[in-house]
C-alpha positions in Angstrom: 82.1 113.4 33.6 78.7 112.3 34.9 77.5 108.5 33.7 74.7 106.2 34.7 74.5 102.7 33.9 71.2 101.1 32.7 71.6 97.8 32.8 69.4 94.9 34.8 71.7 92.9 35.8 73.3 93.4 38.9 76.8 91.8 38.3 77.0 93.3 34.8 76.2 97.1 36.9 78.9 96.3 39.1 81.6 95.5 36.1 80.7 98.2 34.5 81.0 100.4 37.9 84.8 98.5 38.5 86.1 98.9 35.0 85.1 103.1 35.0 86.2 103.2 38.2 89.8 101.7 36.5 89.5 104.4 33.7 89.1 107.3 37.0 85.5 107.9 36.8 82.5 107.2 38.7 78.6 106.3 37.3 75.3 105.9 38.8 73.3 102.9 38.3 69.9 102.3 37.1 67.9 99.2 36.5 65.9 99.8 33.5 64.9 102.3 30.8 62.4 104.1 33.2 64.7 104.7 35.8 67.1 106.2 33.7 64.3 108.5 32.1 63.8 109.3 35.9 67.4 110.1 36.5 68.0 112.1 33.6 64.9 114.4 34.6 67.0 114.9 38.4 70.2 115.6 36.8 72.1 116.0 34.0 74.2 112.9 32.6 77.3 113.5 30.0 77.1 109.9 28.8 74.3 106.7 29.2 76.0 103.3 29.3 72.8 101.7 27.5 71.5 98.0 27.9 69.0 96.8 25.2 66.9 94.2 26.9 65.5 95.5 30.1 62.2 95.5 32.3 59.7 98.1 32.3 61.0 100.1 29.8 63.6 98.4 27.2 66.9 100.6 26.2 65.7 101.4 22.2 62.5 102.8 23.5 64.6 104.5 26.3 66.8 105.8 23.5 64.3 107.1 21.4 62.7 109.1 24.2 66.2 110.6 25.3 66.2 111.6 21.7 62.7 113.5 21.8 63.5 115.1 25.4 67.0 115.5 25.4 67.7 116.3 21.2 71.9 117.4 22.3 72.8 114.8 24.6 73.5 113.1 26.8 76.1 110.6 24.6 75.0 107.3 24.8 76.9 104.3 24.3 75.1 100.8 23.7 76.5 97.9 25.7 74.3 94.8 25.0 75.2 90.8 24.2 72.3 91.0 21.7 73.5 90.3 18.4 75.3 93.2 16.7 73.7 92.1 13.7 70.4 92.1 14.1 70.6 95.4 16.9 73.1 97.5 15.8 70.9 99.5 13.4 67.8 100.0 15.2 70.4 101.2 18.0 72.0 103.9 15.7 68.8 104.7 14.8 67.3 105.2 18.2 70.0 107.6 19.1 73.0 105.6 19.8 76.5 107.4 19.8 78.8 104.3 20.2 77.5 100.4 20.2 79.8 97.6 21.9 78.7 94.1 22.4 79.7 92.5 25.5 81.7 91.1 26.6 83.8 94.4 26.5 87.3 95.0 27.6 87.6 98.2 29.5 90.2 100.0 26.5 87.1 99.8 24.6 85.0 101.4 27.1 88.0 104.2 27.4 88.1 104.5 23.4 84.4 105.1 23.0 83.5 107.5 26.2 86.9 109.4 24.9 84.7 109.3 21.2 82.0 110.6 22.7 84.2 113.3 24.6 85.5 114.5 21.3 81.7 114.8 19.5 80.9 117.0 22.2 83.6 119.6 22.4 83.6 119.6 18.5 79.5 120.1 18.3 80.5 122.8 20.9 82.8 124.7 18.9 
């Protein structure tokens, strides 16, 4: 499974990288929204570990524009400490798959890239 990480923070990429790496699997990492629009046109990515507020380019307009490009994938899974509240929707709406505020415990990393495994081989089918 191929993942990238968009996500500014440095020490929240390298988490991220550590707790995958826990669960067998291995991402890429990208800075910001434009980056991983960038990556995504070099390669193809089963699943985008999204952060919402980035530089250049933040991850909802990221989202939507995987959306437009990309309409069947890759999955993308939300993981922001902005207030599930308030971002949740907008999220969904932009083309999330799976939203999880942080902090987040690595079995609920597992739980929702397995989610996002099952969408696919059922839309598949």
């Amino acid at each position: 499974m191929d993942i990238i990480i968009a996500e500014d923070d440095p020490v929240n990429q390298r988490i991220t990288q550590l707790m995958l790496r826990k669960l067998g699997l291995h991402a890429e990492a990208a800075d910001n929204g434009l980056e991983v629009l960038r990556a995504l046109e070099r390669q193809h990515y089963d699943v985008v570990l999204m952060d919402i507020q980035m530089p250049e380019l933040d991850g909802i307009e990221a989202m939507k524009i995987i959306r437009q490009r990309w309409p069947t994938g890759p999955k993308i899974i939300v993981v922001t400490d902005c207030d599930s509240k308030t971002y949740q929707g907008p999220c969904m709406d932009a083309g999330a798959d799976e939203f999880l505020p942080k902090p987040i415990m690595v079995n609920e990393l597992k739980m929702a890239i397995e989610r996002c495994k099952t969408a696919e081989t059922v839309s598949s089918i």
